[in-house]
NUPAZA-409941 format. One record per residue: residue number from 1; residue in one letter; x, z, y of N, C-alpha, C in turn. Coordinates in nm, 4 decimals, decimal comma. Layout:
<nudrens>
num; residu; nc1; nc3; nc2; cac1; cac3; cac2; cc1; cc3; cc2
NUM; A; X; Z; Y; X; Z; Y; X; Z; Y $
...
</nudrens>
This chain:
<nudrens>
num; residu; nc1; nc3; nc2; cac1; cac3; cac2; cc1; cc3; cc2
1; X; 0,2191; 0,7774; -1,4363; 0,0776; 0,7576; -1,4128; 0,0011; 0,7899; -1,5403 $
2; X; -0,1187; 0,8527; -1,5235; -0,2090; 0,8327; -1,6287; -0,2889; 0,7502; -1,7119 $
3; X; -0,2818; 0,7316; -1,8185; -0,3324; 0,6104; -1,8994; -0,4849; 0,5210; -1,7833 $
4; X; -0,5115; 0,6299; -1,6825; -0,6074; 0,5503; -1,5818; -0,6269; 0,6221; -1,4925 $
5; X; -0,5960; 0,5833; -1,3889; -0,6242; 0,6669; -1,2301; -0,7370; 0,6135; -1,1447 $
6; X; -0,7899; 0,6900; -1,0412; -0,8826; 0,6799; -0,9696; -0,7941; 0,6698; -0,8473 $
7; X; -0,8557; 0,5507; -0,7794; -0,7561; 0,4990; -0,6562; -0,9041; 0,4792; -0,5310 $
8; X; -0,8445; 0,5716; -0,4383; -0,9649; 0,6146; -0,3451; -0,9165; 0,4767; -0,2309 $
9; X; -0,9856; 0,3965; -0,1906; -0,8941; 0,3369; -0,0933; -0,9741; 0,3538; 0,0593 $
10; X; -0,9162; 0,4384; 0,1456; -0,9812; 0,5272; 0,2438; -0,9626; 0,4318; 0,3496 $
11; X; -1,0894; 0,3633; 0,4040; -1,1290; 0,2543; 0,5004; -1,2311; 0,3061; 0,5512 $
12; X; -1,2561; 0,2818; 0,7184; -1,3504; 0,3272; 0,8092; -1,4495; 0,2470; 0,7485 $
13; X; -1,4280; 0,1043; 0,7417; -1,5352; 0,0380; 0,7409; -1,5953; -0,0017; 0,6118 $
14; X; -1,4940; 0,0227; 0,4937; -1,5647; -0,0241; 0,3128; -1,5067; 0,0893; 0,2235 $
15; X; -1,4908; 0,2028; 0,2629; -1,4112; 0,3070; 0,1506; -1,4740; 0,2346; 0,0077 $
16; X; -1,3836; 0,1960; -0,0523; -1,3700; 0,2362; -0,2136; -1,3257; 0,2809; -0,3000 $
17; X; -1,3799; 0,2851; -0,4278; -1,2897; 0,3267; -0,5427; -1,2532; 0,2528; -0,6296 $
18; X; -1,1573; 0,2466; -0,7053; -1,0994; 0,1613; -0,7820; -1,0251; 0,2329; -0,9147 $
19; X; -1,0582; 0,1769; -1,0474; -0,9745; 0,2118; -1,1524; -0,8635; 0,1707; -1,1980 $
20; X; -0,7819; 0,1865; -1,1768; -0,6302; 0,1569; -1,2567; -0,5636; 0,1650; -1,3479 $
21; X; -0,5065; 0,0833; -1,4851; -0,4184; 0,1499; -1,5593; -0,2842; 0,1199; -1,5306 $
22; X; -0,1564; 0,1631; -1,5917; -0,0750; 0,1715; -1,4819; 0,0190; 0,0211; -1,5018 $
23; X; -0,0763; -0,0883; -1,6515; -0,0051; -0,2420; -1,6229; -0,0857; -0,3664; -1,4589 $
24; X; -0,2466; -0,2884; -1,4360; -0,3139; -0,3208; -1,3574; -0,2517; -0,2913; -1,1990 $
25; X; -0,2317; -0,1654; -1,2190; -0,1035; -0,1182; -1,1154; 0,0281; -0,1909; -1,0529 $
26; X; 0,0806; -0,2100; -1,2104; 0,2014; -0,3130; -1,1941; 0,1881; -0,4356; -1,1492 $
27; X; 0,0914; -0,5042; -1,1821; 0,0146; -0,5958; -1,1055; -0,0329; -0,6179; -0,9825 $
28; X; -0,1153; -0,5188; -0,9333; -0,1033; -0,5148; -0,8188; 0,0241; -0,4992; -0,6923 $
29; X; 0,1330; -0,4240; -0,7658; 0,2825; -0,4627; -0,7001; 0,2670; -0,5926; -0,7135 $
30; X; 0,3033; -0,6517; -0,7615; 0,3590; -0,8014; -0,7906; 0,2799; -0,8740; -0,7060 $
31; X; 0,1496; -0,8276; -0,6413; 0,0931; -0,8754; -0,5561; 0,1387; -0,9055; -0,4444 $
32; X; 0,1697; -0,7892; -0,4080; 0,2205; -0,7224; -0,2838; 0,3646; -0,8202; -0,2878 $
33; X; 0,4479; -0,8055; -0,3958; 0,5511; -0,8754; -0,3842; 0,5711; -1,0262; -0,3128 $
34; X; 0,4712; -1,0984; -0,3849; 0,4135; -1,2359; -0,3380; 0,3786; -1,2190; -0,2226 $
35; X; 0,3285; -1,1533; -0,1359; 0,2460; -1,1587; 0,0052; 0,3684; -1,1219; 0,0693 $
36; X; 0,4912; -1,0092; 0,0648; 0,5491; -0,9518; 0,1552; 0,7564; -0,9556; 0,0592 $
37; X; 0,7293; -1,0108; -0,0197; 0,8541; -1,0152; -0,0620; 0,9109; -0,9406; -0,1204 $
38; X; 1,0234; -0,8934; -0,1107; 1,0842; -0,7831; -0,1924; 1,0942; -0,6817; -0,0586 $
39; X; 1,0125; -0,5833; -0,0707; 1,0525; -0,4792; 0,0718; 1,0757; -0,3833; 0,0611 $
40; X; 1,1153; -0,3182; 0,1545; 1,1624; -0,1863; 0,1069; 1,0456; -0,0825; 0,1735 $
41; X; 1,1047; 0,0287; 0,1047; 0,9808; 0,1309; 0,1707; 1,0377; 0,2827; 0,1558 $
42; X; 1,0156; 0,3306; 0,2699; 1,1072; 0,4279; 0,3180; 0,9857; 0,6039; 0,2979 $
43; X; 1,0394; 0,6973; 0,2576; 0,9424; 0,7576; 0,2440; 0,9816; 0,8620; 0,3862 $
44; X; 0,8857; 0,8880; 0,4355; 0,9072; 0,9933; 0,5810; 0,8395; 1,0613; 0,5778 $
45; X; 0,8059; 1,1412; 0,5034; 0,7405; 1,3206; 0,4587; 0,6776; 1,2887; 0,2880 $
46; X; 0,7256; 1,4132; 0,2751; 0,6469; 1,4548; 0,1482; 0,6193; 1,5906; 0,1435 $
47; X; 0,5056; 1,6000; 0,1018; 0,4701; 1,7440; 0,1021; 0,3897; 1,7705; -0,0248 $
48; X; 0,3947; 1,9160; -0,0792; 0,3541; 1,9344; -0,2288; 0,3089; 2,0387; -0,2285 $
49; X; 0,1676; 2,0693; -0,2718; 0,1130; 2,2048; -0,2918; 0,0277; 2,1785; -0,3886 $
50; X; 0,0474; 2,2802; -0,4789; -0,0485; 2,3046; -0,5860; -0,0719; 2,1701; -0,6788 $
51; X; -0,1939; 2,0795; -0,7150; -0,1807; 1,9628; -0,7664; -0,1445; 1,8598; -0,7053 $
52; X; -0,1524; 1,8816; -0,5755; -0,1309; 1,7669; -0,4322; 0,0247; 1,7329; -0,4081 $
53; X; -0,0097; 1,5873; -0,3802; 0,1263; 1,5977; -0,2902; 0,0868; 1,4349; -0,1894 $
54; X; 0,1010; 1,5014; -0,0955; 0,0795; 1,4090; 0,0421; 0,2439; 1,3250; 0,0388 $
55; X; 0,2101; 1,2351; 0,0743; 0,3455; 1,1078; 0,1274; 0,3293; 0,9971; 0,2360 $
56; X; 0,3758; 0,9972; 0,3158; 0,3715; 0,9380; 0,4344; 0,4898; 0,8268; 0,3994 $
57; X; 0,4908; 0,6769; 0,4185; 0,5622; 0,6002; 0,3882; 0,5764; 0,4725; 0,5068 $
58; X; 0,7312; 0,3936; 0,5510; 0,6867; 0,3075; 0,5911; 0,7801; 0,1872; 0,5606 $
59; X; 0,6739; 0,1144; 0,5077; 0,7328; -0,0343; 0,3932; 0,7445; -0,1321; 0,5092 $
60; X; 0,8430; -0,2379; 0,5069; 0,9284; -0,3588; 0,5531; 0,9213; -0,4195; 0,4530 $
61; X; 0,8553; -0,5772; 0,5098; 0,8702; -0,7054; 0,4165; 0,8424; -0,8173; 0,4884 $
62; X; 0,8277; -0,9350; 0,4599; 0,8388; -1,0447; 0,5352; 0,6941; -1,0888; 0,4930 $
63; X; 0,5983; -1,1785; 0,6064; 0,5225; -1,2060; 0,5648; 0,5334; -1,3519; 0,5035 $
64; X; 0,5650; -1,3556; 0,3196; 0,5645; -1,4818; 0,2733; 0,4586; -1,5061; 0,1426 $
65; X; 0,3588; -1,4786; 0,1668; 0,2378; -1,5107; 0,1280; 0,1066; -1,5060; 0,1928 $
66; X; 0,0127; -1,5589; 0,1035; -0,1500; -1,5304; 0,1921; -0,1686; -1,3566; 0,1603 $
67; X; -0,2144; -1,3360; 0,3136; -0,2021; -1,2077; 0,2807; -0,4207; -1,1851; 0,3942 $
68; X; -0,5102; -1,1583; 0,3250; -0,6480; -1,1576; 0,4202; -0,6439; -1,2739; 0,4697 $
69; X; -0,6557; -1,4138; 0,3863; -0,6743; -1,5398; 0,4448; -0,5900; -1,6197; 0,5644 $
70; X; -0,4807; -1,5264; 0,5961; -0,3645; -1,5693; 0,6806; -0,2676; -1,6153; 0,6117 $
71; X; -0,1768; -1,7533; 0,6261; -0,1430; -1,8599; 0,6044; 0,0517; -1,7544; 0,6194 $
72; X; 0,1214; -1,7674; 0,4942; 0,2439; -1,6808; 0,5275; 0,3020; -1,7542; 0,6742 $
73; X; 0,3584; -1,6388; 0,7428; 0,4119; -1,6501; 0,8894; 0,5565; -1,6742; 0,8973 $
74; X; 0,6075; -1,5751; 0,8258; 0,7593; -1,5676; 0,7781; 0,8603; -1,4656; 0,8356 $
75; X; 0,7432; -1,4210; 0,9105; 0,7336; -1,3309; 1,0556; 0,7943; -1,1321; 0,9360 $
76; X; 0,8767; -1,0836; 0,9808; 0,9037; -0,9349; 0,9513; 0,7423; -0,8524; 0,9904 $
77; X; 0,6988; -0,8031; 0,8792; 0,6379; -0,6834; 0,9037; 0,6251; -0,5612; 0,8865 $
78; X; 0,5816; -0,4596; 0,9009; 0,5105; -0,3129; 0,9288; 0,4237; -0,2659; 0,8531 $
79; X; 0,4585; -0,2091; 0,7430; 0,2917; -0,0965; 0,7289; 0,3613; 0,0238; 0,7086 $
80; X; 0,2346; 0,0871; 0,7974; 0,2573; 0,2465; 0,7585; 0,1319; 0,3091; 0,7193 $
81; X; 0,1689; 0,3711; 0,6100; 0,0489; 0,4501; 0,5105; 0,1180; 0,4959; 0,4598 $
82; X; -0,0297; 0,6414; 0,4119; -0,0194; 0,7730; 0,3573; -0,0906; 0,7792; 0,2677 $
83; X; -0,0805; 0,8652; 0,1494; -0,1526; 0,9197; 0,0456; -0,1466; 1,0280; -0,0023 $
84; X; -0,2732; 1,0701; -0,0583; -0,2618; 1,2249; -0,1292; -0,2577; 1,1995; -0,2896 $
85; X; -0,2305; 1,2232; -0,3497; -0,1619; 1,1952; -0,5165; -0,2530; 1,3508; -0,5833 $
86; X; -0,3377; 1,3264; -0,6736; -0,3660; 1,5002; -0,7281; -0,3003; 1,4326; -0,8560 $
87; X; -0,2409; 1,5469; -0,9352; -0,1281; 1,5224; -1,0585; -0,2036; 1,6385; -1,1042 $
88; X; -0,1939; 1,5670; -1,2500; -0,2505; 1,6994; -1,4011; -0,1199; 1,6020; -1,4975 $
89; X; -0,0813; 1,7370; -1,5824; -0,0230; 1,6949; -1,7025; 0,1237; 1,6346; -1,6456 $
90; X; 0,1706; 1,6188; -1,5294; 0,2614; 1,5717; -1,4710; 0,2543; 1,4131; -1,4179 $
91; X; 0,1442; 1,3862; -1,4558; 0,0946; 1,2188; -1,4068; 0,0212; 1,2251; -1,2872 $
92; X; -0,0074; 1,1296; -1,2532; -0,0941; 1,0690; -1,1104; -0,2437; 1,0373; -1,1759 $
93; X; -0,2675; 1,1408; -1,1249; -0,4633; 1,1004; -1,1958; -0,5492; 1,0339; -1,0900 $
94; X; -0,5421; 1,0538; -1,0076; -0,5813; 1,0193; -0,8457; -0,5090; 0,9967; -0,7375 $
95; X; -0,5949; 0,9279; -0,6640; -0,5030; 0,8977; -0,4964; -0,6319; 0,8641; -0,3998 $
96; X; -0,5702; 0,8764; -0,2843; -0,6345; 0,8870; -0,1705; -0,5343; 0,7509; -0,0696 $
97; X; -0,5730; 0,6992; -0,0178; -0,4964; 0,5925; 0,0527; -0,5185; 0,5777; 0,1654 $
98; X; -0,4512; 0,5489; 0,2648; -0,4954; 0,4855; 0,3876; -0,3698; 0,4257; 0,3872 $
99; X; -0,3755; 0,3289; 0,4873; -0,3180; 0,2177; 0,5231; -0,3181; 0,1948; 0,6868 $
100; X; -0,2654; 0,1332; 0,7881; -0,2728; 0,1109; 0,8775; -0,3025; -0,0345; 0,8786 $
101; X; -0,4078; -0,0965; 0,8593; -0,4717; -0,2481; 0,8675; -0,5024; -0,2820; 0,9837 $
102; X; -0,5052; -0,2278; 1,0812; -0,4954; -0,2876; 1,2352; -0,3939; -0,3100; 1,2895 $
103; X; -0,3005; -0,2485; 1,2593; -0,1161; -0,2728; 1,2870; -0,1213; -0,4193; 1,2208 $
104; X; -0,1554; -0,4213; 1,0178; -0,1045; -0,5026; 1,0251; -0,1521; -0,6082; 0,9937 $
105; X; -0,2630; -0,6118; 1,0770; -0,3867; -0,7491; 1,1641; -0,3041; -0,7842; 1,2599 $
106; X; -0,2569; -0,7021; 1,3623; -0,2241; -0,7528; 1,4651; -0,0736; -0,8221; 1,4998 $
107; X; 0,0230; -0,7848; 1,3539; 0,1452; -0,8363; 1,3887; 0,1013; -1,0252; 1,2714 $
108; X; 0,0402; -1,0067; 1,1527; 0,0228; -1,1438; 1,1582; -0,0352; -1,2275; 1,2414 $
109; X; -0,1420; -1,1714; 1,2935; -0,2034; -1,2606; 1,4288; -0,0919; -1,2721; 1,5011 $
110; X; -0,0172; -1,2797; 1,4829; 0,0978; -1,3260; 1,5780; 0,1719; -1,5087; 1,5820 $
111; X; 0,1234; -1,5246; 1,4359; 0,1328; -1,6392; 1,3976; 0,2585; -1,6838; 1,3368 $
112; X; 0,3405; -1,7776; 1,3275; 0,4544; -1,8540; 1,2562; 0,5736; -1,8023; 1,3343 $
113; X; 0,6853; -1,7391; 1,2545; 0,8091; -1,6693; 1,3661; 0,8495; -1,8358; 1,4143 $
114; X; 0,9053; -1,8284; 1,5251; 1,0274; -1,9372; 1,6202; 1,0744; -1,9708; 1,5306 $
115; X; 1,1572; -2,1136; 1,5372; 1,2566; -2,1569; 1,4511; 1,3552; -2,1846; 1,5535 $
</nudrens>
């Protein structure tokens, strides 16, 4: 990553932008960690042209944190999201994001797994 990236975060309803350096970054994992655990994340296309490179990904984790004011479930979840990455100098200067946040609205609304 570059000493600071521009992180597009591509939403119908609040697109923003966001600055990153890449310990703010690391941080924000560790976020993610807390909300969804240790998960894995599978990459299912990559594609690379010129400064670009598109990645289609889909991460597995458990929901064991507050994750949008929902109470951890404990419940397995789903996201699938994509990004476009533009690279100078061999770093990540930018990104483009989407996320699938209605998928994964609708599997915590599901509430507390069975015991």
């Amino acid at each position: 990553m570059a000493p600071l990236v521009r992180a597009h975060q591509v939403t119908s309803h609040a697109p923003t932008t966001v600055e990153r350096t890449p310990a703010e970054y690391a941080e924000h994992v560790g976020a993610m960690v807390t909300a969804y655990g240790h998960f894995s994340l599978t990459v299912d296309e990559l594609l690379a042209d010129d400064d670009r490179v598109y990645v289609r990904w889909t991460q597995r984790g458990r929901h064991l944190g507050d994750v949008d004011g929902i109470a951890p479930t404990g419940r397995e979840v789903v996201e699938v999201a994509s990004c476009v990455y533009r690279v100078a100098a061999d770093r990540v200067v930018e990104y483009w994001i989407q996320v699938d946040r209605a998928g994964l609205a609708a599997q915590l609304a599901r509430g507390p797994a069975a015991r």
